[in-house]
N, C-alpha and C positions, 0 to 999 in steps of 0.2 A: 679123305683125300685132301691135301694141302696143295695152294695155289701157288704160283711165283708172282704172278699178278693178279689184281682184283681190277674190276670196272665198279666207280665207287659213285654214288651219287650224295650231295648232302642238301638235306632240305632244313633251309633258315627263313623263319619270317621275319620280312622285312621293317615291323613298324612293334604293334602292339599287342602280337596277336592275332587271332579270325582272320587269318589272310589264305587259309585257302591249305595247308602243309598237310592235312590228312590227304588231302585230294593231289596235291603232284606225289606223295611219296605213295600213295596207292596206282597213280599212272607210273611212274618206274617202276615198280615191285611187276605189275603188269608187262612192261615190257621184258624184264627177266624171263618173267613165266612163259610166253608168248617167242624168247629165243630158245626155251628149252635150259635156260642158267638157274641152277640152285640160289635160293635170295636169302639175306640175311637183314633184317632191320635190328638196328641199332636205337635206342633209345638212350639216352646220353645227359638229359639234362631234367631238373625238375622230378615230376611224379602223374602221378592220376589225377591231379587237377586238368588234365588237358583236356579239351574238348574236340578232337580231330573229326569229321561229319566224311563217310565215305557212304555214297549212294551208288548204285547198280542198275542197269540196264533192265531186269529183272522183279524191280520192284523192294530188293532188300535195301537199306538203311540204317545205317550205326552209326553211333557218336563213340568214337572211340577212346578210353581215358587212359587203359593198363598195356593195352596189346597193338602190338603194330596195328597200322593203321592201313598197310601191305598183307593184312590176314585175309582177305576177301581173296588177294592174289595169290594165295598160299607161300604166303615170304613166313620164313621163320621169325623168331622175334630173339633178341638178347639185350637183358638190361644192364648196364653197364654200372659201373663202379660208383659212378656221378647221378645217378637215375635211385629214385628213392621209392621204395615200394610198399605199397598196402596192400597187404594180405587181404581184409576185408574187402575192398575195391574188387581186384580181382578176381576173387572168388565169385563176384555175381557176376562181373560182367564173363566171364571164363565158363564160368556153369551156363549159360545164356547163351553164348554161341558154341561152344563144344568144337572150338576151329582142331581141323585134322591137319597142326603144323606143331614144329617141336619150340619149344619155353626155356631159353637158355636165364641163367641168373648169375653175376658175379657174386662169389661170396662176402665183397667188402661195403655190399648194399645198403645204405641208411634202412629202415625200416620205421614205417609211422602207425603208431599205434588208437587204439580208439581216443585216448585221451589227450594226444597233440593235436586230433581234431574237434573234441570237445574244449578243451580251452582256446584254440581261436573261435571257434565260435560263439563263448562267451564273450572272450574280450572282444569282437567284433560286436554281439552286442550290446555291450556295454559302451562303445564308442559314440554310440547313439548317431548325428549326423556327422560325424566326424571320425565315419570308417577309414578303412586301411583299402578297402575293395578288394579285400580277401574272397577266393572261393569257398573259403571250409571246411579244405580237407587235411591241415595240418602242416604243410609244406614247412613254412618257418619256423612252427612249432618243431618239427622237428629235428633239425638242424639247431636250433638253440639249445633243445635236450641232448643231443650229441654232444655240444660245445659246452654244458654246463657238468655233466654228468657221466657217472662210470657207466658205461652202455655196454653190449654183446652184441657179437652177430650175428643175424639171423639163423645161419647152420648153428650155431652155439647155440642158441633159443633151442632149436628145435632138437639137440643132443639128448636134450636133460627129458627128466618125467614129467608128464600134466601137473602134479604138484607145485616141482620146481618152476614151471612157466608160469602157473598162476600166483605163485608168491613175487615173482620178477614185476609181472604186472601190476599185482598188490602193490607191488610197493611204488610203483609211479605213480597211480593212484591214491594212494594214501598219506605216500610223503613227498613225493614230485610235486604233484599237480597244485595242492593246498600252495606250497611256497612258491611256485610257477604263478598262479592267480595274486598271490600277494605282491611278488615283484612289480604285477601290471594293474596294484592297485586295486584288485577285488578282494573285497575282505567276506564279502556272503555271497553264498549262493541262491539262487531262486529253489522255490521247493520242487519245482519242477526238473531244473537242473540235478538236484539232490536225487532224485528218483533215479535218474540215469546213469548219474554217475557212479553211484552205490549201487547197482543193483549188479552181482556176482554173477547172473545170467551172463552179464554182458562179454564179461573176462571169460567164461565158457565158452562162450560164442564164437569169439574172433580167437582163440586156440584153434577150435572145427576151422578156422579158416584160412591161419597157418598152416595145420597139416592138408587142407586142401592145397592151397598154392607149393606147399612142399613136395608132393606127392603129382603134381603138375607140371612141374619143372625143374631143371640139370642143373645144376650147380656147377658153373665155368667162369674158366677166368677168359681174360680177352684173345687167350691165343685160338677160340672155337671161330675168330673172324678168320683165321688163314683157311679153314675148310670150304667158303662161300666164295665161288667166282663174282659174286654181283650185291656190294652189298651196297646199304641205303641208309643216314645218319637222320632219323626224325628228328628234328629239332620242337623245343615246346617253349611256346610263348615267343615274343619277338626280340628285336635287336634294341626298341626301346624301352623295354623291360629287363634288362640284365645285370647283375648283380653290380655293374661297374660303371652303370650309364648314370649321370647325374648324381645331385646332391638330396634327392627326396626316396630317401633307403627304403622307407615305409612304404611307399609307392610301387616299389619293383619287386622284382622274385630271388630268392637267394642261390642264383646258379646263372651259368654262363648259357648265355641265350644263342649265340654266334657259334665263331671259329674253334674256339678254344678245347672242347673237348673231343673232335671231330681230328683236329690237329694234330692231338696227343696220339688218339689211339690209331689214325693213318701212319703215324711216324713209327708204331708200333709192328707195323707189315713187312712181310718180304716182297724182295722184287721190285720191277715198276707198276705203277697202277694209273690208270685214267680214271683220274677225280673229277668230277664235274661239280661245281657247288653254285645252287640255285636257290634264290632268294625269293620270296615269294609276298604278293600284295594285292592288294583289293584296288582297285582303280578310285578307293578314297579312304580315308582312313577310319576306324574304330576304335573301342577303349571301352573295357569291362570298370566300373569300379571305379572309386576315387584319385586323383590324383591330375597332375595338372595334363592339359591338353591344348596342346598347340592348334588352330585351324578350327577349332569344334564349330560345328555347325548342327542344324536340327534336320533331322534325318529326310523332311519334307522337300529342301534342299539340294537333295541329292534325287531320293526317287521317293516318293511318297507312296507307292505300290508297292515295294522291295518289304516283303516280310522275311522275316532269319527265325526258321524253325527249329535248328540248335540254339542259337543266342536268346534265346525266353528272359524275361524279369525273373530274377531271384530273390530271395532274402537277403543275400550278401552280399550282391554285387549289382545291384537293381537293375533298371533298363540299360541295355548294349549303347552305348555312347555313338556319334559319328561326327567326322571332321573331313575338311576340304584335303586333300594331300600336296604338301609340297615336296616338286619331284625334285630340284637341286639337294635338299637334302637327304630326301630320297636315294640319290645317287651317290649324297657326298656317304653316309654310315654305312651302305652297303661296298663301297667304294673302300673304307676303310677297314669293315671288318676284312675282306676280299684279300687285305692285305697282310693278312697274318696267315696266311695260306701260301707265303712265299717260302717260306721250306719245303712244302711238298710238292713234289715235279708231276709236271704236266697237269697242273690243274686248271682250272677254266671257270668262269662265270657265266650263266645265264640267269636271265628273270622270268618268273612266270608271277604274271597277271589274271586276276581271276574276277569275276562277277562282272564282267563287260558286256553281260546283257543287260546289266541294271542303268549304264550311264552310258549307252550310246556307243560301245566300243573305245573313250574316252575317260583319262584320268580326269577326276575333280579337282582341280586346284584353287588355291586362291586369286591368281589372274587369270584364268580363262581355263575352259579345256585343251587339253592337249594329247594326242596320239602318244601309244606306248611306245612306240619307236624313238620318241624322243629320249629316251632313259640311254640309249645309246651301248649298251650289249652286244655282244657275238650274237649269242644264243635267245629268243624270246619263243616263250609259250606262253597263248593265250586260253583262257576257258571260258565259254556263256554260257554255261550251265552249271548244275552239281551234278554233270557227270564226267565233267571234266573232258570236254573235246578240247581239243589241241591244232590249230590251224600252225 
């Protein structure tokens, strides 16, 4: 059934990240479910790098990377054209919860393979202190093998024979990846590195994981969004992280973190629709990973008790960063991205603020605390917990 209007939510984080965006688009997916509205999450930007945390009344707990972060609500999920996908990724997290919701895919989906994520992870460790605060998983890797190389897509991968996909692979492996490492300046491998990357198991592997994620989800283009009265635009990673913010490239993600593909594909609808687009923030700021930071402060500052059972020390992105928030600017980049939303009618702005039980109900700023009220919005949703209550 196709709608003439949709009720559209779009969820952007406001700063850099960890601000909370599993947890309101899992409370909209909820209120879909809860009016009886079919839900559709859209995934739009980035990959399985994301780390979306949605906890439950019940005791369940996920960190969500590949699947709406609205699966708990029974929202459907659809990855969008812009949204880059790992077969491997999802296959575990997808076997693991075995959600009883349907897996839409555009067929023009980048697609990242084991070895865009094994070369950043070399050249991440080869940067020695002088990382990128990359997660791992290939993101720009693979995007630069799109941009350098004759690629397919994903349905075309999966046309041909197991032979044919493992010679495809082979050959990114064999002759990609060597002149991909040499570009960044590795001329040798570790033996250890050599073990893995060689080994034919692997290329086995992540085939079985292919025709699992194939055999898992529809292959659509974006017009399966006119079927959902209520759909919801994940956004991954924040608005100071996007391909277009700043002059430190290295530091950001290669994908629009905001408006920009929420925009596109709303303009893409029938009908009127009520958008609501909701930015979302931590009452002080965070930062995975290298790169500069405005405000940074040590986490004792803020709350010296507040432990972040998603946010762990990594490999690649060490300990989760923390910084004071300044809310004019705050207001000003939310403010501006807000404003590329002036083509689509009847749209609207709210904030939701999240971890306000860490800092007293109170943003951290550099001059003083101050009340969320102050950000001056229509619409504000607050949460003191991870389970996302909403006063």
């Amino acid at each position: 059934m196709k709608y003439s209007g949709h009720e559209i939510k779009v969820v952007i984080g406001a700063s850099y990240g960890d601000e909370g965006k599993g947890l309101m688009t899992d409370y909209f997916c909820r209120q879909a479910y809860r009016a009886g509205k079919s839900c559709l999450t859209v995934l739009h930007n980035g990959g399985a790098q994301r780390g979306h945390t949605v906890s439950s009344r019940d005791g369940v707990r996920h960190v969500f990377h590949h699947l709406s972060s609205g699966t708990f609500s029974f929202s459907d999920t659809y990855f969008a054209d812009t949204f880059i996908i790992n077969p491997m990724v999802f296959a575990g997290e997808h076997s693991e919860l075995f959600p009883d919701t349907k897996i839409y895919c555009s067929p023009k989906c980048r697609w990242s393979t084991p070895f865009d994520m094994m070369i950043n992870q070399i050249a991440e460790d080869s940067r020695g202190e002088n990382r990128h605060g990359s997660c791992g998983f290939g993101i720009w890797e693979t995007m630069v093998r799109y941009d350098s190389e004759k690629t397919v897509s994903f349905p075309e991968f999966m046309s041909v024979s197991k032979s044919k996909r493992a010679e495809y692979l082979k050959n990114i492996r064999d002759n990609y990846l060597p002149r991909r490492l040499q570009k960044l300046g590795i001329s040798t491998l570790s033996d250890e590195w050599k073990e893995t990357v060689y080994n034919d198991k692997l290329i086995e592997n992540f085939i079985s994981d292919c025709e699992y994620f194939y055999e898992n989800t529809v292959i659509a283009d974006a017009e399966i969004l006119e079927n959902y009265p209520y759909i919801v635009f994940e956004g991954g990673q924040g608005l100071l992280l996007s391909q277009d913010f700043g002059e430190n490239e290295k530091h950001t993600t290669p994908s629009y973190t905001g408006a920009e593909n929420p925009v596109r594909m709303i303009g893409m609808l029938s009908g009127e629709n009520d958008v609501e687009v909701c930015y979302v923030t931590r009452t002080y700021l965070t930062r995975h990973g290298a790169g500069p930071f405005e405000g940074e402060c040590s986490k004792n500052e803020i709350d010296p008790n507040m432990f972040d059972m998603t946010n762990v020390p990594n490999g690649y992105q060490g300990t989760l960063r923390y910084g004071r928030l300044d809310v004019k600017k705050l207001r000003d980049r939310i403010s501006a991205d807000f404003a590329k939303f002036e083509s689509v009618l009847n749209a609207k702005m709210s904030l939701a603020v999240t971890h306000l039980n860490e800092t007293n109900g109170k943003f951290v700023t550099p001059d003083g605390d101050v009340l969320p009220e102050s950000i001056g919005v229509n619409k504000l949703y607050c949460s003191y917990d991870e389970y996302g209550e909403k006063l």
